[in-house]
N, C-alpha and C positions, 0 to 999 in steps of 0.2 A: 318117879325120880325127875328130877330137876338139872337139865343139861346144860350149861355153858361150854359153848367151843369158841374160842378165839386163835389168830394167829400170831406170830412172832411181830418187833419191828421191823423194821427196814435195816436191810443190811447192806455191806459195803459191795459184796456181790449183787444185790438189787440194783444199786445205784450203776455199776458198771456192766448191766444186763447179763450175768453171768448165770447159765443154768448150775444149781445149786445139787438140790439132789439129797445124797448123803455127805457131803461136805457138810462140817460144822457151821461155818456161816460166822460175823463177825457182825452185831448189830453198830452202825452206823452214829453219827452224832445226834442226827433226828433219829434214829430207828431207838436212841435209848429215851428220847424225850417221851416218845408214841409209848414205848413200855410204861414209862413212869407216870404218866396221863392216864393208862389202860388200867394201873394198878388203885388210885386216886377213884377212875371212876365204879372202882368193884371191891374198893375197900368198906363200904358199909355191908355189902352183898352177903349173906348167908351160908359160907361154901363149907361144906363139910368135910373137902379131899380134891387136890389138884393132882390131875396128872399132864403129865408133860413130855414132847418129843424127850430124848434125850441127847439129841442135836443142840450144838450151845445157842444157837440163835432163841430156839426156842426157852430154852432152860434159862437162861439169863433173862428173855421175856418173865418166863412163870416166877423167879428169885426175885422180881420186883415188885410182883402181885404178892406174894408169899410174903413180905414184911410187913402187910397190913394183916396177915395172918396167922398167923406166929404159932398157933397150938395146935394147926390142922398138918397132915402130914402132905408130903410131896413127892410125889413118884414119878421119877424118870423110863421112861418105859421106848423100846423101840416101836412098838405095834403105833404110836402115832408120828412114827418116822417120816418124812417126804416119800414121796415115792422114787425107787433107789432107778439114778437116769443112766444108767450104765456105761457106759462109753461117751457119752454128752453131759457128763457131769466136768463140770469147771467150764463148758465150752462156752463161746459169744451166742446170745442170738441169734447174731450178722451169721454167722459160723453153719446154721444150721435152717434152709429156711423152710423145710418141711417139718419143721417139731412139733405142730398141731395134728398132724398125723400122724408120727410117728406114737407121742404120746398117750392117743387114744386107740391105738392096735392093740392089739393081744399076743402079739404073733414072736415077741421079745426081739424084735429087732435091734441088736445094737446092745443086747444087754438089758434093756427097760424094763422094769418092772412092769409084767400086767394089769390090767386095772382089777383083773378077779382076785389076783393075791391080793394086791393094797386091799380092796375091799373085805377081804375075807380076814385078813389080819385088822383093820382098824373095828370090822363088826363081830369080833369076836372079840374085843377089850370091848364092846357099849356094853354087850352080854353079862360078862365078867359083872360089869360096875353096876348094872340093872340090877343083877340077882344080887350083888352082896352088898346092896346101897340102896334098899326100898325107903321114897317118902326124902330122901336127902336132897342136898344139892352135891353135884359135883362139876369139876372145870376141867377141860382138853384146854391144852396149851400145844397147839400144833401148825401145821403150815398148807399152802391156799390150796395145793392138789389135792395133799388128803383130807383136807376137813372137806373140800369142793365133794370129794366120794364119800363120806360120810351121811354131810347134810343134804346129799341128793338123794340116799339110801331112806333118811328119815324120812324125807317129804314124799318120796312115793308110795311109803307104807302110811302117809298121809292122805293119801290120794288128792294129792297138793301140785298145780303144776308146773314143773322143773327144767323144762327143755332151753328155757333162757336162764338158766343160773351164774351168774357172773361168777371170774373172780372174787376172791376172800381180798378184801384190802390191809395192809398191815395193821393189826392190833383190831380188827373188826371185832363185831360182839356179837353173837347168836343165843339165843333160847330157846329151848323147846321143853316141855313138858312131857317127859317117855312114859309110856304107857305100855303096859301087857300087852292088852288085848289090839295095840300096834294104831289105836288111834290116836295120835302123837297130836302135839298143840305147837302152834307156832306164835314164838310171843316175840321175838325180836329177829331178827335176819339182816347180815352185815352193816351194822350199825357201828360207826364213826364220830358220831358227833361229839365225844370227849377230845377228838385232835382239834376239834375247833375252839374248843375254848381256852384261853389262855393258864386258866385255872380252873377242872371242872370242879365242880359242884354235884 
């Protein structure tokens, strides 16, 4: 199977540093141009089935990819939800200045989702989509924590190495090639260079 994960735009909470969460999210003036760019550069693409946060940042990303594909279906699904920030959702930043620890505990401090749940819900939809989608293409339309646990997930059953994996940039673009027997291909990794063009091609 043939993976495409990408993130949402930029949103208005991005721009005013707001942890987001499960908040819907409100894509931005640029965060709608970066969707409409994203959709341009994936509209020759081969997809057989989009799924998509069901968070509107996300959703209104995947509805503008979706019109260059009009026959394929599109499923809103929570399992590629943000990771749910508990009590630090809406909050500043400035507001919070241990959230790099807090977010990689396990310990649910504060409400946060785990990183084992996230994990355990975002790899139990690849599962899903593997066994009922052999030989296809499919697209995650979701956001940079969770795809960030996903494609860290992939690449170590890559034996691929992970320990510097950036942030997802808005509207980035990943590939991987899924395989059984868990030796995965990596053909593209946070790739942006559709927001540079003024008109991609």
């Amino acid at each position: 199977m043939r993976l495409i994960i990408t993130r949402h735009g930029e949103t208005e909470e991005n721009k005013k540093k707001f942890f987001q969460g499960h908040l819907p999210g409100k894509l931005s003036k640029l965060g709608i141009e970066q969707a409409q760019k994203l959709a341009l550069r994936l509209k020759d693409e081969k997809i057989d089935i989009i799924y998509s946060s069901d968070l509107a940042r996300a959703a209104d990303t995947a509805n503008e990819i979706a019109k260059y594909h009009k026959d394929i279906p599109v499923h809103f699904v929570e399992e590629l939800r943000e990771k749910n920030l508990g009590e630090y959702t809406g909050k500043s930043w400035l507001e919070v200045s241990n959230f790099d620890e807090l977010i990689n505990s396990d310990d649910g401090r504060g409400g946060i989702e785990s990183r084992k749940h996230a994990k355990e819900r975002i790899l139990g939809l690849l599962s899903l989509v593997t066994k009922k989608y052999p030989g296809k293409t499919v697209l995650f339309v979701g956001h940079n924590g969770i795809n960030k646990i996903l494609i860290r997930a992939i690449l170590e059953e890559s034996n691929f190495p992970c320990e510097d994996l950036v942030d997802q940039h808005n509207t980035a673009v990943n590939v991987f090639e899924i395989r059984k027997e868990k030796d995965h291909k990596i053909k593209v990794l946070n790739c942006v260079k559709h927001l540079n063009c003024k008109n991609y091609e």
